[in-house]
C-alpha positions in Angstrom: -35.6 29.0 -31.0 -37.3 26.9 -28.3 -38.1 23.3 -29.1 -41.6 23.8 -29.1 -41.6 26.7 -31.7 -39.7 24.7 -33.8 -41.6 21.9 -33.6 -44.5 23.9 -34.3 -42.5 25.9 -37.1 -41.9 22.4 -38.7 -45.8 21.3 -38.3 -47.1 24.5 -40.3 -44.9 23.3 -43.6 -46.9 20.3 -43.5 -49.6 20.5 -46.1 -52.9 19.5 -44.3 -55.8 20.9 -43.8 -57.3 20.7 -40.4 -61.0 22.0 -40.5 -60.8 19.9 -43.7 -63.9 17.6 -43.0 -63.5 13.6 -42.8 -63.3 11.7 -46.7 -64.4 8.4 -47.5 -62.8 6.2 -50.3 -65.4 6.9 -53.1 -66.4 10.0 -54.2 -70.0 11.1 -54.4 -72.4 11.8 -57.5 -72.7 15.2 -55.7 -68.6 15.5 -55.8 -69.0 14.8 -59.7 -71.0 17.3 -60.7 -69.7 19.9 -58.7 -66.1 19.2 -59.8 -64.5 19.0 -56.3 -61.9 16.4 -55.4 -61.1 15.2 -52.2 -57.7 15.8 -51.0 -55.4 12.8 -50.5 -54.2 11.4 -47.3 -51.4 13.0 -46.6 -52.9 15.8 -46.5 -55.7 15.3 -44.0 -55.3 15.8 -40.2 -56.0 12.0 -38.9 -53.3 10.9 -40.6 -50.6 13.3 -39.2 -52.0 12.5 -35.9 -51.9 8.7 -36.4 -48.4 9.1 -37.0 -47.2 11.3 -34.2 -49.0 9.0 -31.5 -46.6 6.0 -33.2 -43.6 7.9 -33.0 -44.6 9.3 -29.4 -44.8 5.5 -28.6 -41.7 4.3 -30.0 -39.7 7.4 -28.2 -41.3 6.6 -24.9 -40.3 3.2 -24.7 -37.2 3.3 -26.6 -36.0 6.5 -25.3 -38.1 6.9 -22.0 -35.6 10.0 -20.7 -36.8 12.0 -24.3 -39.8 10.5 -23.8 -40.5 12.4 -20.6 -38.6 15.6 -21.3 -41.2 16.4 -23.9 -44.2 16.6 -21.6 -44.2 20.6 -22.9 -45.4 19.5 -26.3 -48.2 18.3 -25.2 -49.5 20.7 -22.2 -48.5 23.7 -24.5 -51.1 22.7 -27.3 -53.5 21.9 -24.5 -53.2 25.0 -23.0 -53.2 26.8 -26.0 -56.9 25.1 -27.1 -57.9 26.1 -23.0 -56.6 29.1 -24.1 -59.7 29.8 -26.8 -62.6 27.3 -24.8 -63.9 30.8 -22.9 -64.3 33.3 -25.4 -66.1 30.1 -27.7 -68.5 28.8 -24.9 -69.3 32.4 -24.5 -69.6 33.9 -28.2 -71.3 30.7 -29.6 -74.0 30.4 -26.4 -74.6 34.2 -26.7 -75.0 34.1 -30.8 -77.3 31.2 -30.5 -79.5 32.7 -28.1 -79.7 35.6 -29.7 -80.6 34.3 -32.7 -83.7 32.3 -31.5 -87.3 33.4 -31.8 -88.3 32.3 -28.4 -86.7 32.3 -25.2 -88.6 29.9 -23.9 -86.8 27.4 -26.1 -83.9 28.1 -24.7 -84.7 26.5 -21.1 -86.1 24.0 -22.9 -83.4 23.0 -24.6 -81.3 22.7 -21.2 -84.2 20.8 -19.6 -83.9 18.2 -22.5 -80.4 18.1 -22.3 -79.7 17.7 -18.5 -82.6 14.6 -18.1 -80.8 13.6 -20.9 -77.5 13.5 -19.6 -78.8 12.1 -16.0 -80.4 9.4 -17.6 -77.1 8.3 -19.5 -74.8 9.2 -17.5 -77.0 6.4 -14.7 -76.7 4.0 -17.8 -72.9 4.4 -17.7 -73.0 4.6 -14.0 -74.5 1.0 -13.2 -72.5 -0.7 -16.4 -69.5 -0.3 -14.5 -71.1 -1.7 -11.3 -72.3 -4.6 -13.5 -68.8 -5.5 -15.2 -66.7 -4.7 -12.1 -69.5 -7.3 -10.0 -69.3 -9.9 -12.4 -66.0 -9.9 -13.6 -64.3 -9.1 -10.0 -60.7 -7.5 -11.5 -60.0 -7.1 -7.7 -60.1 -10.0 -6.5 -56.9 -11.8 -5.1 -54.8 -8.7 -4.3 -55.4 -9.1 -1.0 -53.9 -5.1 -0.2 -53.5 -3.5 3.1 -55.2 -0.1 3.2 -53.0 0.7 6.4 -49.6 0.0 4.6 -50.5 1.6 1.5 -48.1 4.8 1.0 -49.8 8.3 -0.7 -47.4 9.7 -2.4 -46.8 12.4 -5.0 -49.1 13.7 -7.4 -51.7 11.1 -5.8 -51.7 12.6 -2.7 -52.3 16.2 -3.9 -55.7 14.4 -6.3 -56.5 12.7 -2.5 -56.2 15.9 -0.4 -58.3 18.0 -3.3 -60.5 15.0 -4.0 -61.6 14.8 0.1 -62.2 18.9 0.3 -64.6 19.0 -2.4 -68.7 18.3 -1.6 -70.9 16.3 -3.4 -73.1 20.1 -3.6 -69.5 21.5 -5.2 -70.8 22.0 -8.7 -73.9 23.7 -8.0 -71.9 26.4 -5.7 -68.9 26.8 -8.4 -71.9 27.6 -11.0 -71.3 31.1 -10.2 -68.2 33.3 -11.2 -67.1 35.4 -8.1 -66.6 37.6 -11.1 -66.3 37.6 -14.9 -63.2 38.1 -15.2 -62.6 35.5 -13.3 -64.6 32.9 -14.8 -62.5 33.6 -18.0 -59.2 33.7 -16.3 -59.7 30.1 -14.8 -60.8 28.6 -17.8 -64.5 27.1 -15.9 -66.8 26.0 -18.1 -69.5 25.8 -16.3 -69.2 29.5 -15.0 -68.2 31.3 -18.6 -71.8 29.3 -19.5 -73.8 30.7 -16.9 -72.4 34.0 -17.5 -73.0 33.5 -21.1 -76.5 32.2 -20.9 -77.6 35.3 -19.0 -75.9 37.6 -21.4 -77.4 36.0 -24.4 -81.1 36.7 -23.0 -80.1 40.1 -21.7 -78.9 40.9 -25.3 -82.1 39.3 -26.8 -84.3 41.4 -24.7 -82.6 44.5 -25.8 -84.7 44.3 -29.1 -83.3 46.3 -32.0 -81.2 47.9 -30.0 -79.0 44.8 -29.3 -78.5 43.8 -33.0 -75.1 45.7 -33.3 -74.0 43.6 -30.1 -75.2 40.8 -31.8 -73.2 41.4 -35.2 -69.6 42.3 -33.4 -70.2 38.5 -31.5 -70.9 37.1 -35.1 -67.5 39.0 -36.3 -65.6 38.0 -33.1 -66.5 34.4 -33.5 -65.2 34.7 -36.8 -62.1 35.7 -35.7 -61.6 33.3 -33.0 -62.3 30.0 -34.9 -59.5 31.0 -37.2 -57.1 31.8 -34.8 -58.6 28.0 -33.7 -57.3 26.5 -37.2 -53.9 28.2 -37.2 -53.4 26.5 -33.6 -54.8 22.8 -35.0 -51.6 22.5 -37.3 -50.0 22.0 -34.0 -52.4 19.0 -32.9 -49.7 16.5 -34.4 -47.0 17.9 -32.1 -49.0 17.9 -29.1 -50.1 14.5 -29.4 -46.2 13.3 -30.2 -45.1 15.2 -26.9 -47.7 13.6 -25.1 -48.1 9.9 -25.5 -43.9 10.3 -25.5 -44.2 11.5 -22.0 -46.8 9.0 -21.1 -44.9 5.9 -22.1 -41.6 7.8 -20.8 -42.6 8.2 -17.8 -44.7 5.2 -17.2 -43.6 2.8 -19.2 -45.6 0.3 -21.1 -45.0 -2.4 -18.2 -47.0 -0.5 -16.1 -49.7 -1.5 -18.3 -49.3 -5.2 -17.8 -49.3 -5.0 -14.2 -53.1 -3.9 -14.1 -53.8 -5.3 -17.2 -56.9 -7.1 -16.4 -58.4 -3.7 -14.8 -57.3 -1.6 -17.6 -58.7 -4.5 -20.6 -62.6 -4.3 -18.5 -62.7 -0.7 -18.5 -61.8 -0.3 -21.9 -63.9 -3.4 -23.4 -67.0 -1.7 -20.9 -66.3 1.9 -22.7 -66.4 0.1 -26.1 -69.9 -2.0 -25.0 -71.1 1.7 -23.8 -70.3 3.2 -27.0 -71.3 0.4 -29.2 -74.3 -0.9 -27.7 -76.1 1.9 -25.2 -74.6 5.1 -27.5 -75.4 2.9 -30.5 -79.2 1.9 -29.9 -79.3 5.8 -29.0 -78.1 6.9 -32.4 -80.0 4.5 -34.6 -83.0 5.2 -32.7 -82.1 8.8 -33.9 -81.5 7.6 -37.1 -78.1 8.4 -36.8 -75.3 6.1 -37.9 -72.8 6.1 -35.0 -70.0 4.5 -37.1 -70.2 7.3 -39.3 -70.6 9.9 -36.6 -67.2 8.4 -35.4 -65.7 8.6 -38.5 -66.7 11.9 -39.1 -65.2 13.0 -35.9 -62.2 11.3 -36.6 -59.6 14.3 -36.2 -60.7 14.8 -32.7 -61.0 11.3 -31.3 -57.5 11.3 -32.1 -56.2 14.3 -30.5 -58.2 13.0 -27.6 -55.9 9.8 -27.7 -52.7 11.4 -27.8 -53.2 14.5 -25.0 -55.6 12.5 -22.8 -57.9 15.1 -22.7 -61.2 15.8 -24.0 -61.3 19.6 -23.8 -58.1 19.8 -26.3 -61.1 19.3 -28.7 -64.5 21.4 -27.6 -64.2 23.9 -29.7 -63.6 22.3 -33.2 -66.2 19.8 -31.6 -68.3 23.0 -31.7 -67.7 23.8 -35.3 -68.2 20.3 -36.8 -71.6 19.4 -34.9 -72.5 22.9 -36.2 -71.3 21.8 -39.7 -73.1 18.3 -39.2 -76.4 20.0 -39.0 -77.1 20.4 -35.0 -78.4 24.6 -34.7 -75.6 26.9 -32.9 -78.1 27.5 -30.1 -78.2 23.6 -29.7 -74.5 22.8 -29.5 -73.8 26.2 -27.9 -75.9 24.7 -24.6 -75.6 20.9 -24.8 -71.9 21.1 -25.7 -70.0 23.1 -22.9 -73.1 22.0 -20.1 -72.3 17.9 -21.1 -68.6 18.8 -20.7 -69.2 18.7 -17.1 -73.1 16.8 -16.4 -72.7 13.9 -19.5 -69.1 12.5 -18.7 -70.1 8.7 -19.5 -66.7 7.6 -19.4 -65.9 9.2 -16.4 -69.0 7.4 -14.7 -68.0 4.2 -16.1 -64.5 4.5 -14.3 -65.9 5.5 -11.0 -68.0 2.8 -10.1 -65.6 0.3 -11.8 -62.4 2.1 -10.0 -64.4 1.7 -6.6 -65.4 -1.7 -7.0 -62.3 -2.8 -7.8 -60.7 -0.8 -4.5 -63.1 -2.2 -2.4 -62.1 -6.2 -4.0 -58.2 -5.3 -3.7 -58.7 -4.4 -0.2 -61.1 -7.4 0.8 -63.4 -4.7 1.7 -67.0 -6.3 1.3 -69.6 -4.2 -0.1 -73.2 -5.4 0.1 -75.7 -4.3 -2.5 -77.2 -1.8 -0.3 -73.7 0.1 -0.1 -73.2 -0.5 -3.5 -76.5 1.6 -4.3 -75.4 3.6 -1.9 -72.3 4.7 -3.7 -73.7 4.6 -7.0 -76.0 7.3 -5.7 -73.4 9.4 -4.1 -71.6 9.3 -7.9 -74.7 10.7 -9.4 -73.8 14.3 -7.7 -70.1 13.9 -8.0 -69.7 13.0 -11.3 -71.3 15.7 -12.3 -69.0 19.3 -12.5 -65.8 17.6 -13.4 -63.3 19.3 -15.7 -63.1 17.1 -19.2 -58.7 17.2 -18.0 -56.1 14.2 -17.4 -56.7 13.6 -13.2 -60.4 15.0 -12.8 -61.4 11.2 -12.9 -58.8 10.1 -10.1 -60.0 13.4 -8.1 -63.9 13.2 -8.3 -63.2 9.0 -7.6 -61.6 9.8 -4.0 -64.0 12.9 -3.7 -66.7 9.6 -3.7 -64.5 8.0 -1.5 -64.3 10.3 1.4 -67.7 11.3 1.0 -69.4 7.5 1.5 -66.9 6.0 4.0 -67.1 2.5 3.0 -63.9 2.0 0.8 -60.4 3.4 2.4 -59.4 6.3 0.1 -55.9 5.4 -0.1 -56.4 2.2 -2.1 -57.1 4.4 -5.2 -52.9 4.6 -4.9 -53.4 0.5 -6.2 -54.2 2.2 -10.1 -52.8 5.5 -9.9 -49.9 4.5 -11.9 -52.5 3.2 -14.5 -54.7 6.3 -14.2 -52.7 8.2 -17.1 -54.2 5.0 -19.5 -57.4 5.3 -18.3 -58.1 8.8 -18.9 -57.6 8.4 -22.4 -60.1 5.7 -22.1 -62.7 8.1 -20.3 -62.0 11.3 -22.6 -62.8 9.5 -25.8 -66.0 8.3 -24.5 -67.0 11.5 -22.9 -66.5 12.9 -26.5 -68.3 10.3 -28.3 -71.0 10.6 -25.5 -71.4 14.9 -26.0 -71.1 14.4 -29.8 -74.3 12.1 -30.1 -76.1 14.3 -27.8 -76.1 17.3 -29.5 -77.5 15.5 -32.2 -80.2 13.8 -30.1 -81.2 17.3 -28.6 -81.4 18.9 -31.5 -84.1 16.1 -33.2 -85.8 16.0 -29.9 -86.5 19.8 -31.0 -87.0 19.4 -34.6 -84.6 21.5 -35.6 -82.0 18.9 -36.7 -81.2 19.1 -40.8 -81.5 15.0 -40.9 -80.6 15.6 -45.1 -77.4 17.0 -44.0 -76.4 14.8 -41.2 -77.1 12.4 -44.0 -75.4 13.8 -46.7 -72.2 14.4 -44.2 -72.0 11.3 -42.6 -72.0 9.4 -45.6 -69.2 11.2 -47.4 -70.4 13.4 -49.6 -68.4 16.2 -48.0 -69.7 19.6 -48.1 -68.6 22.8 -48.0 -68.8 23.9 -44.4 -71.6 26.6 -43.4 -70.6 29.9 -43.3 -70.4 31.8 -40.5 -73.5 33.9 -39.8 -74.1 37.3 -41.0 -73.6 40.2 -39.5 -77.0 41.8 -38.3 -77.8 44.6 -40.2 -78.4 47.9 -38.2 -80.4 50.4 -39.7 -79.5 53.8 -38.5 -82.6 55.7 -37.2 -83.7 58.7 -38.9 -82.4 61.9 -37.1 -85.2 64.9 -37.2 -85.8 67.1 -39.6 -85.6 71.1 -38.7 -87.5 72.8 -40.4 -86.0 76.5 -41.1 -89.0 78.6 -40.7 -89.4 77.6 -37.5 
């Protein structure tokens, strides 16, 4: 037995329950009456995961040679949620649109969403400018672009970084074939792909109802084979925070320390304050929203990546009260247009290249390169390096800052995307919910109810369409 199934082995005797929603201390009047009780802590998700990220910590820097031997833990549960993204993009986007009474809604939905995510996204773009402009991290580093080595895993992000376009995502949109698109795992493409099957299969009428009801029973099937691979969230975020701190050490974050504390104290000013005023305006309590999500933001943490958590992202903003058709298309399309943490590193990760360097930028270039971020931030994968690869795509693309100063924080990069993930998650989560009110189809009593603890029973999934069978004609026998 391999060390990864018996560490999996192991996790499924542990008596959790991970689509279990998120508790609070108190139980409810509703909890009363209906006679359920909330199970304790030990058995809820959060907790598990709380304590595999301390243990991955202590190995990593006790044992750093463990540490980084157990990098498979980690990229195996990844993989294995990458594994289930297609097929959920594509049976939840094709259910919802099925399901609505209008089409048009459904390209108005995107329109909403994507001016949406522009206008965030710019928010999150020009707070980083801001914090890395006022509180200069760069400053006094006084690096030589010409003597800076590229090396390694850096130099394969440069050399992929300076062959993609700022037009990349709009000619990646479609799938050279469908197959394809599933194979690779792009999100963007299995969503176009689904987007126009979901209309095709709505304008079939009657006759696409059975097609309709075998992607309600197929979705079925896949978000349980999406619980069974959860017990192993735990594991994965154990192998990978050991890795991290194995193989870079928790030195390595006092060396940029000053770089790596403004990032994450801009991300938290994003969250708090921009995402914040967003929520309440939305009467939506964003504390609560966080709390609710609790499970996920902390398998983000530990595998430093934000797509180890779309689909049961999916699920629980469908549970919340946000329509399938709403999280089907603001979901999966934010993953790669509303990245607010990834546009808070870029402009800060610039700026602080172009101080370390003493390469002066005046406010004109600055726009400049603010602007070109607002195309290339846009299409990247929700993974551990798209941030460092879209960041020297910018590079090459303006001119200004020499590419091979991003090598000054790639050895902090690994922190940082954990940083950018759980604010890209944060970011999608809220606008689902934002969306969805800007449509009027947002259940605000249960995103009350939830949010505030009262804990109920998830939805069920949809029902199968019913199919009558048509009437075959009658012969008549004298004829």
């Amino acid at each position: 037995m391999t060390p990864v199934v018996a560490a999996i082995t192991l996790t499924l005797s542990f008596p959790w329950s991970p689509s279990a929603p998120s508790t609070s201390r108190r139980q409810t009047h509703m909890e009363v009456r209906s006679g359920r009780k909330r199970a304790p802590w030990y058995r809820q998700l959060y907790a598990w995961v709380l304590v595999a990220i301390a243990l991955g910590i202590a190995v990593g820097h006790f044992w750093p040679l463990v540490g980084s031997g157990l990098e498979p833990l980690g990229t195996t549960f990844v993989n294995a949620i990458k594994m289930l993204i297609p097929p959920v993009i594509f049976l939840t986007v094709v259910s919802g649109i099925a399901g609505v009474a209008d089409l048009r809604g459904v390209g108005r939905v995107g329109l909403k969403a994507l001016v949406y995510f522009e206008v965030v996204t710019t928010v999150a773009l020009v707070l980083g400018l801001v914090a890395v402009n006022v509180f200069r991290p760069g400053a006094g580093v006084h690096a030589r672009p010409e003597q800076i080595q590229v090396t390694g895993k850096a130099a394969g992000y440069i050399q992929e970084g300076e062959n993609q376009s700022w037009w990349h995502f709009l000619t990646d949109l479609v799938p050279s074939s469908i197959v394809g698109a599933f194979a690779e795992g792009n999100v963007l493409q299995v969503l176009f792909f689904a987007v126009l099957f979901g209309i095709a299969v709505k304008a079939l009428g009657p006759a696409g109802a059975p097609i309709t009801a075998g992607v309600n029973h197929l979705s079925a099937a896949i978000f349980k084979v999406l619980s069974y691979v959860m017990y192993a969230a735990p594991v994965g975020a154990f192998g990978a925070m050991a890795y991290t701190i194995g193989t870079y050490g928790i030195s390595t974050l006092t060396s940029l320390g000053k770089l790596i504390a403004l990032f994450y104290g801009t991300s938290v000013f994003f969250v708090v304050v921009v995402l914040g005023g967003i929520a309440m305006a939305n009467r939506v309590n964003l504390f609560r929203l966080l709390r609710y999500l609790r499970d996920e933001l902390l398998i983000v943490l530990g595998t430093s990546s934000s797509e180890s958590v779309l689909p049961q992202l999916m699920r629980k903003l469908e549970n919340l009260g946000a329509p399938r058709q709403i999280v089907g298309l603001t979901v999966p399309t934010g993953y790669s247009f509303n990245l607010d943490g990834t546009s808070i590193y870029l402009t800060l990760a610039a700026g602080f290249v172009a101080q370390a360097t003493d390469t002066d930028l005046s406010l004109g270039q600055q726009l400049g390169l603010l602007a070109v971020m607002l195309l290339t931030s846009k299409g990247a994968a929700g993974v551990t390096g798209s941030g460092f690869i879209v960041l020297a795509a910018t590079l090459s693309t303006v001119g200004t800052v020499p590419v091979a100063g991003i090598m000054l924080i790639f050895g902090i990069d690994k922190f940082m995307s954990e940083c950018r993930a759980l604010t890209n998650v944060c970011g999608n989560s809220l606008a689902s919910l934002v969306v969805a009110r800007w449509e009027g189809v947002l259940d605000q009593d249960r995103v009350q109810r939830v949010l505030n603890g009262e804990d109920p029973v998830p939805e069920p999934e949809p029902e199968p369409v019913a199919v009558e069978p048509e009437p075959r004609p009658t012969v008549d026998a004298k004829s």
